[in-house]
matplotlib code that plots the C-alpha trace (Angstrom):
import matplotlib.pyplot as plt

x = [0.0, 1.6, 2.2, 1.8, 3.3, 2.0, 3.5, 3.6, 0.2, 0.2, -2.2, -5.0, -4.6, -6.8, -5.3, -6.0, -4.3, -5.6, -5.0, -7.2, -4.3, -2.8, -5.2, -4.2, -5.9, -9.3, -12.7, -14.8, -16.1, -14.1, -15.6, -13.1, -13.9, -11.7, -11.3, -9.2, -8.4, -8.2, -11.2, -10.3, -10.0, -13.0, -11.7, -14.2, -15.7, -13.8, -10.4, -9.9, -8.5, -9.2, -9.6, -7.7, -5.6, -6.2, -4.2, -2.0, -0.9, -0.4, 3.4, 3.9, 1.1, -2.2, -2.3, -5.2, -6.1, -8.1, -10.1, -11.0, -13.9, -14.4, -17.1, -16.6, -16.2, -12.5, -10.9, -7.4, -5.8, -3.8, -1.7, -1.9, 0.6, 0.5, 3.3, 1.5, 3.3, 2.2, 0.8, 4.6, 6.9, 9.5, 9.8, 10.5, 13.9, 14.7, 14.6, 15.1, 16.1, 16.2, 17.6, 16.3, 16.7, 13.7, 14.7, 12.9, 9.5, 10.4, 8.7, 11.5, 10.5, 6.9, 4.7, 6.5, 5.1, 3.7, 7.2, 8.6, 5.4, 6.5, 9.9, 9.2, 6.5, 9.5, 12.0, 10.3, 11.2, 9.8, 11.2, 12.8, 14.2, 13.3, 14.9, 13.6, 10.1, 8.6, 6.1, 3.8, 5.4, 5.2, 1.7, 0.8, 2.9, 1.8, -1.7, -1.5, 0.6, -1.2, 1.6, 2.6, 4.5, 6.0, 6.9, 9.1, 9.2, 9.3, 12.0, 12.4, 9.8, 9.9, 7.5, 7.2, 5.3, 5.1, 3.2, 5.2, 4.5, 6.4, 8.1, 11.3, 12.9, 12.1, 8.7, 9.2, 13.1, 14.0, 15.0, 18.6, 18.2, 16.9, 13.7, 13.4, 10.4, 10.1, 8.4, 6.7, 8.4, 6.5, 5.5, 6.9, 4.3, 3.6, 2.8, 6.4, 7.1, 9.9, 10.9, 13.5, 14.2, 14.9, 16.5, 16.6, 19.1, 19.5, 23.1, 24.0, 24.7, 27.7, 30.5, 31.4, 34.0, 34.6, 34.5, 36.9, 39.1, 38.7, 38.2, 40.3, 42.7, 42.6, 44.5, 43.5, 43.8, 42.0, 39.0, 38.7, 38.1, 35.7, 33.7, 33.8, 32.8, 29.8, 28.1, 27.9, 30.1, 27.8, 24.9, 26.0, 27.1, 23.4, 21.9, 24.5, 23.5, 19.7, 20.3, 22.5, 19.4, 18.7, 21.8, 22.9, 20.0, 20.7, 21.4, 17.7, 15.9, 17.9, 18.8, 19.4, 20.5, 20.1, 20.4, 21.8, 24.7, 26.6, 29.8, 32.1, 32.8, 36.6, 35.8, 36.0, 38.4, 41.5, 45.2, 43.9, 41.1, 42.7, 42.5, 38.3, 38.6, 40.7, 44.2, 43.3, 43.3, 43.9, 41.1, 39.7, 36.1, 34.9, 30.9, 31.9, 34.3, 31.5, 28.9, 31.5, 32.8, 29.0, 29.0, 27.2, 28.5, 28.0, 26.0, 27.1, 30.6, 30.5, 28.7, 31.8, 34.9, 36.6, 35.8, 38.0, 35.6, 32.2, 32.3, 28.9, 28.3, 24.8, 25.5, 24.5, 23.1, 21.9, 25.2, 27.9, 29.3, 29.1, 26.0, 28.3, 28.6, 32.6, 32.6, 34.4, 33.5, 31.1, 32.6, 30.9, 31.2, 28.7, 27.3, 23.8, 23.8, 22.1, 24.0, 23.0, 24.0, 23.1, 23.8, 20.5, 20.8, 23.5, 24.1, 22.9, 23.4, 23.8, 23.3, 22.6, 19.4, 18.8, 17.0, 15.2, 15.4, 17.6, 19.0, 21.3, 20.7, 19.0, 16.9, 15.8, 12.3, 11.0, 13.3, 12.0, 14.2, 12.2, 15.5, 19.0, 20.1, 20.6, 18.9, 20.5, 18.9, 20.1, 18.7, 19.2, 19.1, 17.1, 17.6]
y = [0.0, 3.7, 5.8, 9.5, 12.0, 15.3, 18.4, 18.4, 19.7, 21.2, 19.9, 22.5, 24.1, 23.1, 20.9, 20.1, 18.0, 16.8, 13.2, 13.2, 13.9, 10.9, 8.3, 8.2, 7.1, 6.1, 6.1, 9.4, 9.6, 8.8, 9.0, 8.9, 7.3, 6.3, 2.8, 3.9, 6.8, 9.1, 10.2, 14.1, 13.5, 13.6, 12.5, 13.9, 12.0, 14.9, 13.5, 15.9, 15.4, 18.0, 18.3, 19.8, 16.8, 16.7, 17.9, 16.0, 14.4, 10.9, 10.2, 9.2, 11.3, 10.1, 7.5, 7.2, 4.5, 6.3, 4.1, 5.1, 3.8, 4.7, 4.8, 1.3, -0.1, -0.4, 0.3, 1.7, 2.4, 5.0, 5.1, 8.6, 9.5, 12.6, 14.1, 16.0, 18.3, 19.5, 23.2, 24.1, 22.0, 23.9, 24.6, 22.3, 20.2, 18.4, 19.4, 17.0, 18.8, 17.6, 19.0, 17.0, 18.1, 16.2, 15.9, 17.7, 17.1, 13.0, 13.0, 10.1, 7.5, 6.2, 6.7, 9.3, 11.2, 8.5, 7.5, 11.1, 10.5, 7.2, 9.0, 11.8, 9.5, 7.5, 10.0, 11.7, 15.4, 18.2, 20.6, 20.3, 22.5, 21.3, 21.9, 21.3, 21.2, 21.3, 23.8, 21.0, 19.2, 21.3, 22.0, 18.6, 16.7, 19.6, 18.5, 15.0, 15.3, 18.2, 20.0, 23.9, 25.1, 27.8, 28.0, 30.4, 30.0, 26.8, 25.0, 25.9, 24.9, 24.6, 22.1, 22.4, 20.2, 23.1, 26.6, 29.0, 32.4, 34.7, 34.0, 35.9, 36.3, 37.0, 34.6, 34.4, 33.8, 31.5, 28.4, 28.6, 30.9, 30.9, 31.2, 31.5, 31.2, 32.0, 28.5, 28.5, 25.6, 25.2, 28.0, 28.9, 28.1, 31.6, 32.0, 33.7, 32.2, 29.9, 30.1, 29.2, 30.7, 28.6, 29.3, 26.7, 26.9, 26.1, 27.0, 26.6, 23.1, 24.5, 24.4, 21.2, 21.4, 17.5, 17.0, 20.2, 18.8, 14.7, 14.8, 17.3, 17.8, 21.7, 23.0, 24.8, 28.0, 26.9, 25.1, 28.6, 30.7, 27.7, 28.7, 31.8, 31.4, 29.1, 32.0, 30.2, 32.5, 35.6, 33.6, 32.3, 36.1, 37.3, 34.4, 35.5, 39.0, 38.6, 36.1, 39.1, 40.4, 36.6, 35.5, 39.0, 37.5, 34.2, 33.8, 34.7, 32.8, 30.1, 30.1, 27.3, 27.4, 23.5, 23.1, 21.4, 23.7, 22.0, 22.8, 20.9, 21.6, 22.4, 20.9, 17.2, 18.2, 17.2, 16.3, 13.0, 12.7, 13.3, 9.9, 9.9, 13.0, 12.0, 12.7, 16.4, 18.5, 20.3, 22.5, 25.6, 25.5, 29.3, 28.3, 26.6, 29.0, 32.0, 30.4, 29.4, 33.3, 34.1, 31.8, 28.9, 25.4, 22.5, 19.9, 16.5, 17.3, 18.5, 14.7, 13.5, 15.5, 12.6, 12.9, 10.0, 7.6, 9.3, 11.3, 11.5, 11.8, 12.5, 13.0, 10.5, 7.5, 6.8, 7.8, 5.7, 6.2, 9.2, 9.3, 9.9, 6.5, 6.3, 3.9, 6.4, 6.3, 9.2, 11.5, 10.5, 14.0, 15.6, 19.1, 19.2, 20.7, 21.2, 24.6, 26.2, 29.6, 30.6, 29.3, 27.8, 24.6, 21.4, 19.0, 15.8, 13.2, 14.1, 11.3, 11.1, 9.5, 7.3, 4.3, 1.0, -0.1, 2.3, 0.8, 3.1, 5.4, 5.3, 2.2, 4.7, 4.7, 1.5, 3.2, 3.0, 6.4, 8.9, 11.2, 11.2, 12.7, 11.1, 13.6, 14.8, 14.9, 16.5, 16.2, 19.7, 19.6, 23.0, 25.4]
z = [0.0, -0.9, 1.5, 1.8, 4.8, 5.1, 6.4, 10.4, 12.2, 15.4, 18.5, 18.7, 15.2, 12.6, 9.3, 6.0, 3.4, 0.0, -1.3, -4.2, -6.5, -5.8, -7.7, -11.0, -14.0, -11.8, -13.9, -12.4, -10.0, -7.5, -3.8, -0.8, 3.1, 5.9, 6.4, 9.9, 11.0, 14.4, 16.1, 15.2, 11.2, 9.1, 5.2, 2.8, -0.1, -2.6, -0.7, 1.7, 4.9, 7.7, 11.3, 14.6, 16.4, 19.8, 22.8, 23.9, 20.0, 19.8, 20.4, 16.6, 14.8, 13.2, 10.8, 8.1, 5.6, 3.0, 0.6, -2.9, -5.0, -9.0, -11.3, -11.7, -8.4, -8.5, -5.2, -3.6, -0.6, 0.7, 4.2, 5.1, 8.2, 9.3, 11.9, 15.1, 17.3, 20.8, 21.0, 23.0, 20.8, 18.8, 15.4, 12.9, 13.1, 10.0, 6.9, 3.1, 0.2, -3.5, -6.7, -9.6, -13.5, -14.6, -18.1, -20.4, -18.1, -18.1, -21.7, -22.7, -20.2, -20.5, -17.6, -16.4, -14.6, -12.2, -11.8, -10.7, -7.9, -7.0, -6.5, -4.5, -2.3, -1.7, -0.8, 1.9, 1.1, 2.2, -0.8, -4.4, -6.6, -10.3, -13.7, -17.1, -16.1, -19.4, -17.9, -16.9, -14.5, -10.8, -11.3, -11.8, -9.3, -6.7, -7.2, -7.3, -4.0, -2.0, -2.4, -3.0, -6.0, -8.1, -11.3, -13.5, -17.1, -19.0, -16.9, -13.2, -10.5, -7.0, -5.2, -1.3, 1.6, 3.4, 2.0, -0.2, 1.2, -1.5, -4.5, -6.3, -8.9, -12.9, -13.2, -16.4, -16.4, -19.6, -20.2, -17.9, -15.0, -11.6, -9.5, -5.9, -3.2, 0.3, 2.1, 6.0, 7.3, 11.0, 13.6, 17.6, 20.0, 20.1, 15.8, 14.9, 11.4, 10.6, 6.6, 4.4, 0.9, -1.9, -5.4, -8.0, -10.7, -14.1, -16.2, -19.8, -21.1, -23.6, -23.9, -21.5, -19.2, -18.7, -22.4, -23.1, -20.0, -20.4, -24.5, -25.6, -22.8, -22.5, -19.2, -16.4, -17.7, -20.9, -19.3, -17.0, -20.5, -21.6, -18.5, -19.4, -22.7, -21.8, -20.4, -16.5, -14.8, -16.2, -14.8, -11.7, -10.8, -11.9, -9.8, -6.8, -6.9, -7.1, -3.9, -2.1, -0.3, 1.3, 1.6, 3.3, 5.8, 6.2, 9.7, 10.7, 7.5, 6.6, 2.0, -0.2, -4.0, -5.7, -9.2, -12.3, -13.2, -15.9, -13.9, -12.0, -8.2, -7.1, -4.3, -6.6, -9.2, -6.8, -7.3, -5.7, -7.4, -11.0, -11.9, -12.2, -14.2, -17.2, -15.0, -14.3, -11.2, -8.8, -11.8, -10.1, -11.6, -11.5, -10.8, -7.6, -6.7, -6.9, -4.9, -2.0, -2.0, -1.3, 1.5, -0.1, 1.0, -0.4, 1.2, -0.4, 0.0, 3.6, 4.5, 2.1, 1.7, 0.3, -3.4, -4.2, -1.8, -2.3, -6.0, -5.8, -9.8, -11.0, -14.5, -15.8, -15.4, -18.7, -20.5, -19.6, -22.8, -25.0, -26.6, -30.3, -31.3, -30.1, -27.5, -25.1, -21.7, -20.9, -17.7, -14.7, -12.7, -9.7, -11.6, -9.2, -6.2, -2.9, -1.3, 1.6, 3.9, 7.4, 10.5, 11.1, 8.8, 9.7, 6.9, 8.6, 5.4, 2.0, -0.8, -4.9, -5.9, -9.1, -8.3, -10.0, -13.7, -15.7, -19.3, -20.9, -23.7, -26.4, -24.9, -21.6, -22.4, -19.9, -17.4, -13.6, -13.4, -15.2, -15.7, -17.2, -14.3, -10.4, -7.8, -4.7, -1.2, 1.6, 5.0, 7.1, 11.0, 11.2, 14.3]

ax = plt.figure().add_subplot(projection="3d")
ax.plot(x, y, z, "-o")
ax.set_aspect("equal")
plt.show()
């Protein structure tokens, strides 16, 4: 039976959550009941949950089977577990974060979009920057989940457990840029807000610096102008600067910038670690090196600074070799991030995400991994 968490409710203070969403492909109409549930939640035939827990919670939240019937009598069930804090507990405490590029909206793996459900269902997170979002894809998954969302352009989203309360940034930013949106994580007992702002990111895909490094054996130098010359350091510095007022705030509201930046990290391209990147390094990659001057750190490397034992490569896992027809090994190298400033947030665990069925390219499209690129989830320990 799937399984569903909702954002945390607080004993006393009315909820709501909508499952509805998360039947797919049912004949309509659909009508909703609890088979079990607590004595405060009502679920409404539309799928609705609502409902104020009582005082004191349950020590491990509510639990809710919620049964669906169709048109046709066909019937499914939903375990519905909703976290419950007491009226005086503190804020929120953990926090996961995902950066997924969802390839061109998951359009060349069938059944996607179920899929990218079935992965954030399993996942457990309670936000994700998105890239490549064909426009589509936030909206839907935020109502098939119950979830909040904003969307910028044709390619950047950002889905949220937990309300989004302001959004910023260009909404109509193109097809590489950057959105951000300010999120309500949990209240104090006494209703002061606790938020987080989140930026996703998206950088031009050209030129390469793996293939200009592992390919064609440029040097340092050389790869530094090739950044230059794809345009990322240009957009990394506009993304930086419209982040200046958060991040110059970060100590009281906690920022985070994920993305697919089609740039190395530094932080990977070691003397040791030369060997995994075609015998080069130590390479000062300019992107990295811009968001760690404006305080960013980066998550997956502060859970593993060994890049040698933990590389952490999410592109790609459909291209082990280049997709030209060669033969020659595609470069395995970690280009999406989860950063994050402030004092307020601890890296806990950091990890990349690609998981079931995944046949290499061109044969992608019966693919359990609806991307061609592994995710990354962090999870925060919030203050």
């Amino acid at each position: 039976m799937p399984e569903l968490t909702t954002r945390r409710a607080r004993a006393g203070r009315p909820f709501t959550a909508r499952v509805a969403g998360l039947l797919r492909g049912a004949a309509l109409p659909v009508t909703f009941a609890a088979a079990d549930r607590p004595d405060w939640l009502t679920v409404h035939a539309d799928g609705t949950l609502s409902g104020t827990p009582a005082v004191p919670p349950a020590p491990d939240g509510a639990v809710a089977t919620v049964t669906a019937v169709d048109a046709h009598g066909a019937t499914a069930h939903l375990t519905v577990r909703i976290p419950v804090a007491a009226p005086d507990t503190p804020a929120l405490d953990r926090l996961r974060v995902m950066s997924w590029n969802l390839w061109l909206g998951g359009s060349p793996v069938d059944d996607h979009r179920d899929k990218q459900l079935a992965v954030l269902l399993a996942a457990d997170v309670d936000v994700v920057g998105l890239q490549e979002t064909a426009v589509h894809a936030a909206p839907e998954l935020a109502d098939a989940l119950g979830w909040f969302h904003h969307s910028a352009g044709e390619n950047l989203a950002i889905l949220s457990r937990h309300p989004v309360v302001d959004t910023l940034g260009d909404p109509g930013v193109g097809f590489y840029g950057a959105a951000g949106a300010r999120i309500r994580l949990d209240e104090h007992p006494d209703g002061a807000p606790h938020e987080l702002v989140l930026w996703t990111a998206h950088l031009n895909h050209t030129p390469y610096g793996p293939y200009d490094a592992c390919f064609d054996a440029l040097t340092g130098p050389e790869l530094a102008d090739r950044e230059r010359q794809s345009g990322r350091v240009r957009e990394i510095g506009g993304i930086l600067a419209e982040m200046a007022p958060d991040l110059d705030a970060a100590d009281r509201t906690p920022v985070l910038l994920v993305g697919d930046f089609n740039a190395p990290s530094h932080l990977d391209w070691t003397a040791a670690a030369a060997p995994l990147h075609g015998g080069h390094g130590p390479v000062d990659w300019p992107v990295s090196r811009a968001v760690q001057r404006a305080g960013l750190r980066d998550s997956y490397r502060e859970a593993h600074p060994d890049p040698v034992a933990c590389p952490g490569a999410t592109w790609s896992p459909v291209h082990p070799e280049h997709e030209d027809g060669s033969g020659r090994p595609e470069p395995q190298d970690r280009i999406d991030y989860v950063l994050h400033a402030g004092g307020r947030l601890t890296v806990l665990d950091s990890t990349t995400l690609a998981t079931g069925r995944i046949a290499p390219w061109p044969d992608v499209a019966a693919n359990d991994w609806p991307s061609d690129h592994a995710a990354v989830v962090t999870t925060f320990g919030y203050a």
